[in-house]
C-alpha positions in Angstrom: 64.9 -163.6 -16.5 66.1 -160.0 -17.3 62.3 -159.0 -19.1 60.7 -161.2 -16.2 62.1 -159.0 -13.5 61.3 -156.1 -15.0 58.2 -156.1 -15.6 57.8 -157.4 -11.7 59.8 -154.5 -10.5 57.8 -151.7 -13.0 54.2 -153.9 -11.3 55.6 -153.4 -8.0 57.0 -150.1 -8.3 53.3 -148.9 -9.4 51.7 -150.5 -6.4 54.0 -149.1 -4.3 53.5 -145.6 -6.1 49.5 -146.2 -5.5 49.8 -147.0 -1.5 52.0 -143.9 -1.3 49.7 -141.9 -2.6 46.7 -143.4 -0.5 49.0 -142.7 2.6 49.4 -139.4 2.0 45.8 -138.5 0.8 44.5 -140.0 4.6 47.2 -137.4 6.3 45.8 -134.2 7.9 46.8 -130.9 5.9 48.4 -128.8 9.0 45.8 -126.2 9.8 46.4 -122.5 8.5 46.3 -120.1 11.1 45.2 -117.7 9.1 42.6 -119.5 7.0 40.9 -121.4 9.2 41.1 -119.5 13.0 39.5 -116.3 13.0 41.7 -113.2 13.3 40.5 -111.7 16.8 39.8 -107.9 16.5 42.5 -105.7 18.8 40.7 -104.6 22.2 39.9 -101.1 22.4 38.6 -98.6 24.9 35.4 -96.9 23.8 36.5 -93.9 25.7 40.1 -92.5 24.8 42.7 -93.4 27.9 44.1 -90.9 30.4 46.7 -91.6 32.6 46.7 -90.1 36.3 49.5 -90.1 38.1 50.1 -89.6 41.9 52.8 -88.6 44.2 54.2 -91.7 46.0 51.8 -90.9 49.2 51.6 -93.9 50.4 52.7 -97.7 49.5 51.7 -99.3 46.3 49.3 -101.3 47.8 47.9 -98.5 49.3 47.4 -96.0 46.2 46.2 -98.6 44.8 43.3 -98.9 47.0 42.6 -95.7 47.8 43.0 -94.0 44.4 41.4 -96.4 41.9 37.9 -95.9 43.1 38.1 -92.4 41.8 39.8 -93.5 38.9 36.5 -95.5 38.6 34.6 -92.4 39.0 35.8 -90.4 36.1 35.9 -93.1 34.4 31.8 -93.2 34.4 31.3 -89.6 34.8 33.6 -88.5 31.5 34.2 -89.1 28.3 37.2 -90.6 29.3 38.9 -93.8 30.6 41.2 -93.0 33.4 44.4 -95.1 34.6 46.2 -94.8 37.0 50.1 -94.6 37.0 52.4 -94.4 39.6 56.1 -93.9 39.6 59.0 -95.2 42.1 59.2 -91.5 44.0 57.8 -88.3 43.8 60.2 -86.8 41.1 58.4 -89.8 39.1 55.0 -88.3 39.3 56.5 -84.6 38.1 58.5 -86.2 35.3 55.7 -88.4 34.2 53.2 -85.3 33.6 55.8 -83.0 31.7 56.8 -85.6 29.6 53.3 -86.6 28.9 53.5 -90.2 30.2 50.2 -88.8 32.5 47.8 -86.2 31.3 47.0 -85.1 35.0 48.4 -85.7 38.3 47.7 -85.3 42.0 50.9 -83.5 43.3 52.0 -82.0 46.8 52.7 -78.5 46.4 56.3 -78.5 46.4 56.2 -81.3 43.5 53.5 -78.7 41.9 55.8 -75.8 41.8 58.6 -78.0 40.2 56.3 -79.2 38.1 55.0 -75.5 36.8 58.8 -74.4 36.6 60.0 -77.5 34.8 56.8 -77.6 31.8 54.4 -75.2 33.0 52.2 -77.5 34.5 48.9 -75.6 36.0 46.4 -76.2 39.1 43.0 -76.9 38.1 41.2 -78.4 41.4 42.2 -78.7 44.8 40.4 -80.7 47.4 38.9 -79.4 51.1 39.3 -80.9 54.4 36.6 -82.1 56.8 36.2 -78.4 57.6 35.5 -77.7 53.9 38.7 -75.5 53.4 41.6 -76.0 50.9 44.1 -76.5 53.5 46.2 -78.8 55.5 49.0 -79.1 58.3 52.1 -80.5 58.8 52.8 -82.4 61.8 55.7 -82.9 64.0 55.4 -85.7 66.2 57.2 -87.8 68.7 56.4 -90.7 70.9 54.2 -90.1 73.4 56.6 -90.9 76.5 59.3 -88.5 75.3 60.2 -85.4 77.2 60.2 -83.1 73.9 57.7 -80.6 74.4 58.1 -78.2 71.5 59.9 -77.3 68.9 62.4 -75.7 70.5 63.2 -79.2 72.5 64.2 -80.4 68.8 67.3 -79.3 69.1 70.2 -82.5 69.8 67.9 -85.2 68.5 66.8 -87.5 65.7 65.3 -86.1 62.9 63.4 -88.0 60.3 61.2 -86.1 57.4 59.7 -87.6 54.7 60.7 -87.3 50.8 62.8 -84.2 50.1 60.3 -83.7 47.3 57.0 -83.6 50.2 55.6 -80.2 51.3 54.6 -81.5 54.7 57.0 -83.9 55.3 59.9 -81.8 54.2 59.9 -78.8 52.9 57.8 -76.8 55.7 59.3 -78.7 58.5 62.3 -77.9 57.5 61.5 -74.5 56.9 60.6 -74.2 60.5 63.4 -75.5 62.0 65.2 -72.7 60.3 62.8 -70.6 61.6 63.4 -71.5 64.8 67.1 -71.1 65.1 67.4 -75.1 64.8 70.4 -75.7 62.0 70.6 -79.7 60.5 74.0 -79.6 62.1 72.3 -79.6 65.8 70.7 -82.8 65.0 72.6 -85.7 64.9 71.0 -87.9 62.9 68.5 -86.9 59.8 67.0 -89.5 58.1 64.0 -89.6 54.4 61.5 -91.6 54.3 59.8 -92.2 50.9 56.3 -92.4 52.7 55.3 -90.5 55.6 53.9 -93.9 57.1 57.1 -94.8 57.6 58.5 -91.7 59.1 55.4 -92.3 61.6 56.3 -95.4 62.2 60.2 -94.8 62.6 59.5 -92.5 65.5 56.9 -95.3 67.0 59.6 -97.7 66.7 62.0 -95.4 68.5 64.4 -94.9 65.8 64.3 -91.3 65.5 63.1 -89.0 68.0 61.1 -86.4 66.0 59.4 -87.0 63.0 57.3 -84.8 60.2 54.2 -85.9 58.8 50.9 -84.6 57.2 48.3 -84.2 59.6 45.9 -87.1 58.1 48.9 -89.6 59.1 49.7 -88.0 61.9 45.9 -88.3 63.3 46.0 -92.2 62.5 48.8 -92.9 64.6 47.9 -90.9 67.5 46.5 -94.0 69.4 49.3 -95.9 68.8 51.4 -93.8 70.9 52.2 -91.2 68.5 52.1 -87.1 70.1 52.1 -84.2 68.2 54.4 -81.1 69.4 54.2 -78.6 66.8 51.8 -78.2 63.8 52.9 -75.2 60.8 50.7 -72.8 59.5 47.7 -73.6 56.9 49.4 -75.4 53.5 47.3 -74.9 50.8 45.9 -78.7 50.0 47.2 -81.1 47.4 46.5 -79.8 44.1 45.1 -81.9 40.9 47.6 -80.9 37.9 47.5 -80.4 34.0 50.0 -79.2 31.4 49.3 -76.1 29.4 48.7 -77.8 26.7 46.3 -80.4 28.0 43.1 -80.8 26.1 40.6 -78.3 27.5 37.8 -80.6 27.5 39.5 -83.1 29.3 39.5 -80.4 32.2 36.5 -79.2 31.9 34.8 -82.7 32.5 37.2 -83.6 35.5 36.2 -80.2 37.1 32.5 -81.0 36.7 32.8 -84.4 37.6 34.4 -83.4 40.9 32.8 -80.1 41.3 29.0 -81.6 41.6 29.4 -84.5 43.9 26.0 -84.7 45.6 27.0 -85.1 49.6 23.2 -85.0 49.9 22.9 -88.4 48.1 24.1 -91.5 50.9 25.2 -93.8 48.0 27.6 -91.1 46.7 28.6 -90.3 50.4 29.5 -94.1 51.0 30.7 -93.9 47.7 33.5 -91.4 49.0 34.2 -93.6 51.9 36.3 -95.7 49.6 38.1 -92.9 48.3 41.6 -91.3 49.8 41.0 -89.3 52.6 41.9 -86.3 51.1 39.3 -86.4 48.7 36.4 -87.4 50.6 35.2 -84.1 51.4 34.6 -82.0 47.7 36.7 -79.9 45.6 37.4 -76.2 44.3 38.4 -74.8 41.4 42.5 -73.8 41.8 44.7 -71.8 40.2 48.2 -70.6 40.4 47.8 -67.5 42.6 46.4 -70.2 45.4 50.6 -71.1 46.2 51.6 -67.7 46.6 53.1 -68.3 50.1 54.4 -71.2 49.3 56.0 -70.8 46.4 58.2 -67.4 48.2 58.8 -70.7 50.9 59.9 -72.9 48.1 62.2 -69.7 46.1 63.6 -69.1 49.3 64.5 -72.1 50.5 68.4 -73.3 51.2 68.9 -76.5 48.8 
């Protein structure tokens, strides 16, 4: 019974050994990523990326649309691929170029002096108005069924400016004021916007009385009630900004790019419709020496 047994269990242990097998022959290996799915190859630019950063103008949404068709520009005009990059506030946009997070940026001209004092940072194009000049305003505004007339009126009311980084929204305005005898003190409330938009739109709403604005802004609230009591003297315009150190050719192409628009040609002219207003109108070559009186504004200036 013993040797009968046996030999049973050694038959039935090599059957079992042979369906084993079979059942294991009929399951799929698990596939090898790496042997049998192709590797894809990393995606590259075939142009090497610059970044371009912007002072917070405007709302995200905005800069968006309004700046990304002239990163599209460069993009097709230069050896380069350009990106934009945008920061939380204007300090963002000087930080960002002298730490080399962006290789250029539009600034304002206040943010361009802190930038020049703070890494060096240099001028290199500034654009011109509809009158073909390098130059803007800033604005002070009010609704239109207030009594303040002037400037001197000011004085006792609501105050709103925009970023204490802006030019025209802060810096000049405030300037004035001074100017004008008009301490903070005399006004009893003073309120920043981050976007002149919303310093418009404050004094629309009637919560301030006054506000400060760049003329562009100013203009496109003026039929929405919006009246303008006192505009400043000519501020140079909004400057496009390198480092010292940024790669010559890289300038070089930008100034050309922006230097030969053909406002001859209608597809480049609608082209520019689609751009910010500010740089629908052609470029010059900048330099340092172009912020002379502003910068004695900006030295002088109580902070």
């Amino acid at each position: 019974m013993i040797h009968t047994f046996c030999k049973y269990s050694r038959w039935g242990l090599f059957l079992l050994s042979i369906q084993w097998l079979g059942w294991v022959g009929c399951q799929k290996e698990p596939p090898s990523p790496a042997r049998n799915r192709p590797v894809p190859a990393p995606v590259t630019s075939a142009k090497p990326i610059v970044y371009f950063g912007v002072i917070t103008r405007y709302n995200p949404r905005v800069m968006f649309k309004e700046y990304q068709p002239i990163m599209d520009y460069l993009s097709e005009h230069t050896s380069y691929h350009f990106e934009l990059k945008l920061g939380k506030g204007y300090q963002d946009a000087v930080d960002y170029l002298c730490t080399n997070r962006v290789q250029i940026a539009s600034l304002g001209g206040f943010t361009y002096l802190e930038a020049h004092d703070q890494c060096g940072a240099v001028p290199i194009l500034q654009p011109l108005n509809q009158q073909g000049e390098p130059f803007y305003h800033s604005l002070m505004v009010v609704r239109k069924d207030s009594d303040i007339r002037t400037i001197e009126d000011v004085r006792g009311h609501s105050f709103a400016f925009a970023s204490s980084h802006s030019t025209s929204g802060y810096l000049i305005p405030a300037t004035e004021l001074l100017e004008h005898g008009i301490q903070f003190e005399e006004l009893p409330v003073v309120k920043h916007f981050p976007h002149h938009d919303q310093v418009a739109t404050a004094v629309l709403k009637g919560e301030v009385d006054v506000g400060s604005v760049k003329d562009i802004i100013a203009y496109k609230y003026l039929d929405q009630g919006l009246r303008i009591i006192h505009t400043s003297a000519k501020i140079p315009s909004v400057p496009l900004v390198v480092r010292p150190d940024c790669d010559s050719s890289l300038v070089q192409e930008v100034q050309q790019a922006l230097l030969t628009l053909d406002f001859s040609d209608s597809a480049t002219v609608s082209m520019l419709s689609h751009w910010n207003v500010e740089f629908q109108h052609g470029f010059i070559p900048s330099d340092d020496t172009h912020f002379a009186r502003l910068r004695t504004i900006y030295e002088t200036f109580p902070r």
